[in-house]
C-alpha positions in Angstrom: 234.2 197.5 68.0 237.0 196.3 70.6 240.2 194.5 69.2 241.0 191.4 71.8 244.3 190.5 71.5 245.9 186.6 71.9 242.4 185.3 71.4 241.6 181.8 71.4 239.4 180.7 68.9 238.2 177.6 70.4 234.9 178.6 70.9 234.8 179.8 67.2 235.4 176.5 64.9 232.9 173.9 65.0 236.3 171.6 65.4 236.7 172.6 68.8 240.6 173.7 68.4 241.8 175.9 70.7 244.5 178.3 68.2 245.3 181.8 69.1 244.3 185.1 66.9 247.1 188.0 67.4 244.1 190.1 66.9 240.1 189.3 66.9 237.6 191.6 66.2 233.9 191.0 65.9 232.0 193.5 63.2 228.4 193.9 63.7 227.8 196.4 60.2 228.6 196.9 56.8 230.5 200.2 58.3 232.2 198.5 61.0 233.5 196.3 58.4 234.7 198.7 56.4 236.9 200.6 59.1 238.3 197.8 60.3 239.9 196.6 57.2 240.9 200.2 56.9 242.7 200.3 60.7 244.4 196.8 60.2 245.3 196.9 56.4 248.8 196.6 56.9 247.6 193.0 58.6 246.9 189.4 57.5 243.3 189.0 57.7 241.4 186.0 58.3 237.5 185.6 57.7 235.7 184.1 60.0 232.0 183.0 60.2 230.5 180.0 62.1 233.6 178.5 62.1 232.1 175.3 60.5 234.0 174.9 57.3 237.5 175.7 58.6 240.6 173.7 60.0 242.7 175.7 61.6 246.5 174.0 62.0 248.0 176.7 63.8 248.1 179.9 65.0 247.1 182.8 63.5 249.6 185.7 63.4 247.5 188.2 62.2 243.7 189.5 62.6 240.8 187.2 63.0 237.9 189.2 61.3 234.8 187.6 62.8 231.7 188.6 60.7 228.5 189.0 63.5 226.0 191.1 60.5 222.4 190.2 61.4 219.2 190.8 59.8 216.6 189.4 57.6 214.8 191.0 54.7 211.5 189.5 52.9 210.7 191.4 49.7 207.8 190.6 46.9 208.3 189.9 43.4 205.7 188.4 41.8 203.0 185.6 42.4 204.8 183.0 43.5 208.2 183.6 44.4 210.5 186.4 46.9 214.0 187.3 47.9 214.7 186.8 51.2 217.8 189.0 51.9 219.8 187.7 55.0 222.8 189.0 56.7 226.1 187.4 56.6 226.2 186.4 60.3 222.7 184.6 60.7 222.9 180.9 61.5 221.9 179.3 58.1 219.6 176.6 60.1 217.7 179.2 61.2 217.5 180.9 58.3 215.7 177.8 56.9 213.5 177.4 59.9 212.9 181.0 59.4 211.9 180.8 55.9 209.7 177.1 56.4 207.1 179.3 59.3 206.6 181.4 56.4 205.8 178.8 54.3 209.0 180.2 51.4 210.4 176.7 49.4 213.6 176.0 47.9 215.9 175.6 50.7 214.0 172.6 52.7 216.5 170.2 51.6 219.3 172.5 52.7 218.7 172.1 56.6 221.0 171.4 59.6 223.8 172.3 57.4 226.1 174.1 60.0 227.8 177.5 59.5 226.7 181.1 59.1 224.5 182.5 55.9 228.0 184.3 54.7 229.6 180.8 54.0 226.8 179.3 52.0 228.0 181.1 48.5 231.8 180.2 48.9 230.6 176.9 49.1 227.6 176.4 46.9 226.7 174.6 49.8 224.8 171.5 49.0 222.5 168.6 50.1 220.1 166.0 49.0 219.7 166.8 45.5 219.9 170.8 46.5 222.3 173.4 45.9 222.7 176.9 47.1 222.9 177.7 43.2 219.5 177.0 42.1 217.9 179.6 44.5 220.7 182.0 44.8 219.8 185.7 43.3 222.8 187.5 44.3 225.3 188.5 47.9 226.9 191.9 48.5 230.6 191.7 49.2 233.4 194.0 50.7 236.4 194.1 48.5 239.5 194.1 50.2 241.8 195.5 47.6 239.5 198.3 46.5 238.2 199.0 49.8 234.3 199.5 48.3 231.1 197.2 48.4 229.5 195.8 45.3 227.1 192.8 44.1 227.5 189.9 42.8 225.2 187.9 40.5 224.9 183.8 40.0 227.3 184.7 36.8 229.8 186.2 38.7 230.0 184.1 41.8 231.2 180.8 38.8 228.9 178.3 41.4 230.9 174.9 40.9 230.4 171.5 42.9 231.2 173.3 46.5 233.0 175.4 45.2 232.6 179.5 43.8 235.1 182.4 42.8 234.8 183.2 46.3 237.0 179.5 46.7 239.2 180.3 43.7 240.4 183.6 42.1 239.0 186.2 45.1 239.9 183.7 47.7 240.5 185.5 50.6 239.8 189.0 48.9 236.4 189.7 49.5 234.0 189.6 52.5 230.6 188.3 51.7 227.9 190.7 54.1 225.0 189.8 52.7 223.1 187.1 50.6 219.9 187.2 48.6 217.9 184.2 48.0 214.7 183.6 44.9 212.2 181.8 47.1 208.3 180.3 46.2 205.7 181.6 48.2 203.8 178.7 46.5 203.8 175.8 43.8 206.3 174.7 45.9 209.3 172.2 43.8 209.6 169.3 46.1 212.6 167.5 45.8 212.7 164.2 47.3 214.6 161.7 45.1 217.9 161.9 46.2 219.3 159.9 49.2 217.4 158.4 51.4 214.9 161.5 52.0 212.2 159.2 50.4 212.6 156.5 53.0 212.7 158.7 55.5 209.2 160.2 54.5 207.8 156.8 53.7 208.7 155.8 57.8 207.3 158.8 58.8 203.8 157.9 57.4 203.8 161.2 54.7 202.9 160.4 51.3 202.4 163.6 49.8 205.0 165.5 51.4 205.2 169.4 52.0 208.2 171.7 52.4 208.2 171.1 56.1 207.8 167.4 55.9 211.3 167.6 53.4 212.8 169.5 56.1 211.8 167.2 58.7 213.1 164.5 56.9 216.8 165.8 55.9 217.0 167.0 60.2 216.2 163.4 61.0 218.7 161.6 58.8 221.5 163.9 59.2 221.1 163.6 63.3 221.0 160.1 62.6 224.6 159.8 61.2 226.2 163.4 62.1 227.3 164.4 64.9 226.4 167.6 67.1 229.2 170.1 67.1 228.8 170.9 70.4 229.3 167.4 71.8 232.2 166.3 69.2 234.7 168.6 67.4 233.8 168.2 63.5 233.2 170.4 60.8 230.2 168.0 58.7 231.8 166.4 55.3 235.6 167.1 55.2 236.2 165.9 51.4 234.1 166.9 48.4 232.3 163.6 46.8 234.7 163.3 44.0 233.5 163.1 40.1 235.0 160.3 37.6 235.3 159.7 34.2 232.6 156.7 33.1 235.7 154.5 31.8 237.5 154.8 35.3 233.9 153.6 37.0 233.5 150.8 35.0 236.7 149.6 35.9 235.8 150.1 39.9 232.6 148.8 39.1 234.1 145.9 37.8 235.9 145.6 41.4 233.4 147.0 43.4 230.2 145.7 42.1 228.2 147.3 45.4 230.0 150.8 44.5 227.2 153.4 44.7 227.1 156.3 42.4 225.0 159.2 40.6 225.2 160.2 37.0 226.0 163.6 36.1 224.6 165.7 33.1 227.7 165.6 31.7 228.2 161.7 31.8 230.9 161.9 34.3 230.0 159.5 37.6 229.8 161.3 41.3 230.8 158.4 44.0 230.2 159.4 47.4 233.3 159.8 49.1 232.2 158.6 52.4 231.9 155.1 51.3 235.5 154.9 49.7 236.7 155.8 53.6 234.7 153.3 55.0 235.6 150.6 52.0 239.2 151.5 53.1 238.8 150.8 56.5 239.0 154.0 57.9 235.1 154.6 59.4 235.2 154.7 63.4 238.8 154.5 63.3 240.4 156.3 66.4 243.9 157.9 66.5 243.9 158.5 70.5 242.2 162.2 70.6 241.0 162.1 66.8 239.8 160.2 64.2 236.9 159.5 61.8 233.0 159.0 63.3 231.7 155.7 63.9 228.3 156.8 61.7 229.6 158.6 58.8 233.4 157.9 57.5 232.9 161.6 56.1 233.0 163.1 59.1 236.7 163.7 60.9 236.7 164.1 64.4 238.0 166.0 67.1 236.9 163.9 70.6 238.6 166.5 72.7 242.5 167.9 72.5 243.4 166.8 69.1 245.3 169.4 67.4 244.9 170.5 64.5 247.7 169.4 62.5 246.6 166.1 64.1 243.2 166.0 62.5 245.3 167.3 58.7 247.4 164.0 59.0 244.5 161.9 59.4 243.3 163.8 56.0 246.5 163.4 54.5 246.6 159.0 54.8 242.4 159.1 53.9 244.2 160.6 50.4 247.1 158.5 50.2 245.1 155.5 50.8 242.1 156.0 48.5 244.3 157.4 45.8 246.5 153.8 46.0 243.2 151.9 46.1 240.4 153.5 43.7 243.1 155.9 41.7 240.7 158.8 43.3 241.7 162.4 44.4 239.9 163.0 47.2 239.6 166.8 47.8 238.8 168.6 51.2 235.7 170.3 51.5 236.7 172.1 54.8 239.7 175.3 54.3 242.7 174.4 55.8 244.0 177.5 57.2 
């Protein structure tokens, strides 16, 4: 456990920004963890995972906690179902790919989701009909102001639409270390209606599809409109698919007759965000070093030396311009640090 000091982070945000740390330091253990918060206390501290949910605008005057736990846990519970324990730093992907050899359902529909298995909760990460909630058990946590470890159940963690307490009142205040997941071991729930997973499965010539063939499916649409990290800066959606009220629909429906959307149980209508960019006019728009992917008008990129407070001002007129034309809030899904 080595502190680096006027670190660049480049390498550490999917992005691709090159911002300094003051201070980095990578912990491998809970204990590790622990005595480094206790050495730097006096310092800001930033967590940092994959780096894939992050905008980073600046420089960070401060420490750069980089959490590296690793290890995964299978333990029994009953006939048909497990809880896979993994540490904070394992890639989620692999996690998944992990889980699908043995043959352990409920996070198929969760794949090629970039980031680290210590992000997932903060999130309620999301996809195709699938939330982090509905299989989560519990994560273990260090608390920064108490300085001690504890648990903490679905109840606690208040699991929103990508969002958790971990987003809201301990923002910032705890570091996740570890996460617990409730997964079948059989009976398998397949979920396949949302999106276009069931085209996807119909093209691939499966008709009674499996966990695998789910997982297949969600890898081979999301490489078909995302792009790789590694080849262009992005962190994956940047805005949360915002939620309206059923009176404020019809009127866009009214408009918008094509307008796509997906009732919620409480009535209230989800409208996929990415299609109010590229309604405005903003998909494969390019701003010189940035802009937003020719594929999916989600998806802000970074084609090389954008800055970040660059890639924030593109943010900044998506808002402004879908606010003035559908009177919708769009909210990041990224943090902007």
């Amino acid at each position: 456990m080595q502190p680096e000091y006027n670190k660049s982070l480049k390498s550490y945000n999917s992005f691709g920004l090159d911002v300094r740390a003051k201070t980095f330091l990578s912990v491998g253990s809970e204990e590790e963890l622990a005595q480094a918060i206790s050495i730097f206390s006096e310092e800001k501290i930033l967590i940092l995972g994959g780096g894939s949910n992050i905008l980073l605008t600046k420089d960070f005057d401060g420490m750069v906690l980089h959490v590296d736990l690793k290890g995964i846990k299978i333990n029994p519970v009953d006939d048909n179902h497990v809880i896979v324990e993994a540490a904070a730093g394992e890639n989620w992907h692999e996690l998944v790919m992990y889980c699908l050899d043995k043959n352990l359902g409920g996070i198929e529909n969760l794949s090629l989701i970039p980031g680290n298995v210590g992000t997932a909760p903060i999130q309620n990460i999301g996809a195709y009909g699938v939330e982090l909630k509905d299989v989560f058990y519990d994560c273990r946590g260090f608390t920064l102001e108490s300085g001690d470890f504890r648990t903490f159940t679905t109840a606690e963690c208040q699991f929103g639409y990508r969002n958790s307490i971990f987003k809201e009142e301990l923002k910032s205040k705890v570091v996740i270390t570890s996460v617990r997941l409730k997964l079948s071991t059989k009976d398998h729930k397949i979920h396949t209606s949302y999106g276009a997973i069931k085209q996807a499965l119909a093209a691939a010539g499966v008709k009674s599809p499996g966990i695998k063939d789910v997982s297949e499916a969600v890898v081979r649409i999301r490489q078909s409109k995302l792009p790789d990290p590694a080849k262009i800066g992005n962190s994956g959606s940047f805005f949360k698919n915002p939620v309206i009220g059923s009176d404020h629909f019809r009127r866009l429906k009214k408009l918008f007759p094509e307008i796509p959307s997906y009732t919620q149980d409480n009535g209230k209508i989800k409208v996929p965000a990415g299609w109010l960019i590229e309604k405005a006019g903003f998909k494969g728009k390019r701003f010189g070093d940035y802009g937003v992917h020719d594929k999916q008008a989600l998806v802000l990129v970074n084609y090389g030396n954008a800055a970040g407070d660059d890639i924030l001002k593109l943010a900044q007129l998506i808002q402004l311009t879908i606010k003035r034309i559908f009177d919708i809030k769009l909210e990041p899904e990224v943090n902007i640090i």
